[in-house]
C-alpha positions as CSV (number, residue, x, y, z in Angstrom):
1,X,6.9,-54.4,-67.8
2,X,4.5,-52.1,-69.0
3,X,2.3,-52.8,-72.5
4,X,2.2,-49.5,-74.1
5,X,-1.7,-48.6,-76.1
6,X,-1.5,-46.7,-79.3
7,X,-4.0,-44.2,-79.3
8,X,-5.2,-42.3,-82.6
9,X,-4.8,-38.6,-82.8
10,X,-7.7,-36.7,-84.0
11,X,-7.0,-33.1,-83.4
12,X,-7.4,-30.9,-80.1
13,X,-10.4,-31.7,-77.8
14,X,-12.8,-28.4,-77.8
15,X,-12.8,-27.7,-74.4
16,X,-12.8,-24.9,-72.2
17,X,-13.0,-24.4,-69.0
18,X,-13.7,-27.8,-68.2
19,X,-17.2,-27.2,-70.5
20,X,-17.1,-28.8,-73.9
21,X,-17.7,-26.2,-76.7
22,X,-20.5,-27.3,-79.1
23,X,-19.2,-27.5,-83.0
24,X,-20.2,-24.5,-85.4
25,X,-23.7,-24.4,-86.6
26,X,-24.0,-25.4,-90.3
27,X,-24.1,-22.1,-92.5
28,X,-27.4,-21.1,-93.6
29,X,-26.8,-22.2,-97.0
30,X,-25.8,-26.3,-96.2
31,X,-27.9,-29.2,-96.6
32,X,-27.6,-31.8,-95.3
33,X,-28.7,-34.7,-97.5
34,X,-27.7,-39.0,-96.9
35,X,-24.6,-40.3,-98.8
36,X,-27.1,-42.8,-100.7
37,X,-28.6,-39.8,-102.6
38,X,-26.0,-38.4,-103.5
39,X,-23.3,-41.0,-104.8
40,X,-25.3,-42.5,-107.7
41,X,-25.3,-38.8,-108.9
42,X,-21.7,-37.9,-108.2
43,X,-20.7,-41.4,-109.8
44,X,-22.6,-40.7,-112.9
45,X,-21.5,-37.5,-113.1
46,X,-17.8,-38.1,-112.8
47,X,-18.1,-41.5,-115.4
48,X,-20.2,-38.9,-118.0
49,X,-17.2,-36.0,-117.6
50,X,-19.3,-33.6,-116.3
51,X,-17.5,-30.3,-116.5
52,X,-19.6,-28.6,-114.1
53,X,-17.8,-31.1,-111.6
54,X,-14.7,-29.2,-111.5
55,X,-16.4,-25.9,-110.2
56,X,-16.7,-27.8,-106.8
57,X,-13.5,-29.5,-107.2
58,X,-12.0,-27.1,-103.9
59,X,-15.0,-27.4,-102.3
60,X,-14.6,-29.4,-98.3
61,X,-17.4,-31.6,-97.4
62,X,-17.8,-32.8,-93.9
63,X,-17.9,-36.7,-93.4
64,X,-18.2,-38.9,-90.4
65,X,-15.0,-40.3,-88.9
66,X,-15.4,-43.5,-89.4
67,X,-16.2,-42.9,-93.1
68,X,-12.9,-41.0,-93.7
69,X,-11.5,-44.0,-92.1
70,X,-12.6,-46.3,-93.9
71,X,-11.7,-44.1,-97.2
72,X,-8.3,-43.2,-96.2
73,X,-7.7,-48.0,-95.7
74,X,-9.5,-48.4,-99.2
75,X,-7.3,-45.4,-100.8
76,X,-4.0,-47.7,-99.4
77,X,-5.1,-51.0,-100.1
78,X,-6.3,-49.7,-103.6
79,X,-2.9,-48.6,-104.9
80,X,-1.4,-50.4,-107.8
81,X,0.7,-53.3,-106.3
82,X,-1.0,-53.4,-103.1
């Protein structure tokens, strides 16, 4: 009897021709700044009602992996009646 593995799907390899394609290069107008400096400010922005946040509301911001993993368990286990 075979044990089956459960493998996680996280989108289509970038490969071709057996040579793996590096990612896009940020645009020229990113920053790339650490998580510490910028929560406190995000956090005290979104507890003051900035409106200013909402301009960015649509914006995409590129996390690590594991940090979207991590978000996507807290966002489940944080429900109401979890």
């Amino acid at each position: 009897m075979a044990i089956r593995q459960l493998r996680v799907y996280t989108g289509p390899e970038l490969e071709s021709g057996g040579l793996k394609l590096m990612a896009a290069a940020p645009a020229a107008n990113t920053v790339r700044v650490s998580l510490s400096e910028v929560l406190p400010l995000l956090a005290d922005a979104v507890s003051s009602s900035r409106t200013w946040l909402s301009d960015f509301a649509e914006d995409e911001i590129e996390i690590s992996a594991d940090l979207h993993d991590v978000l996507q368990a807290y966002r489940h286990f944080r429900r109401p009646g979890a």
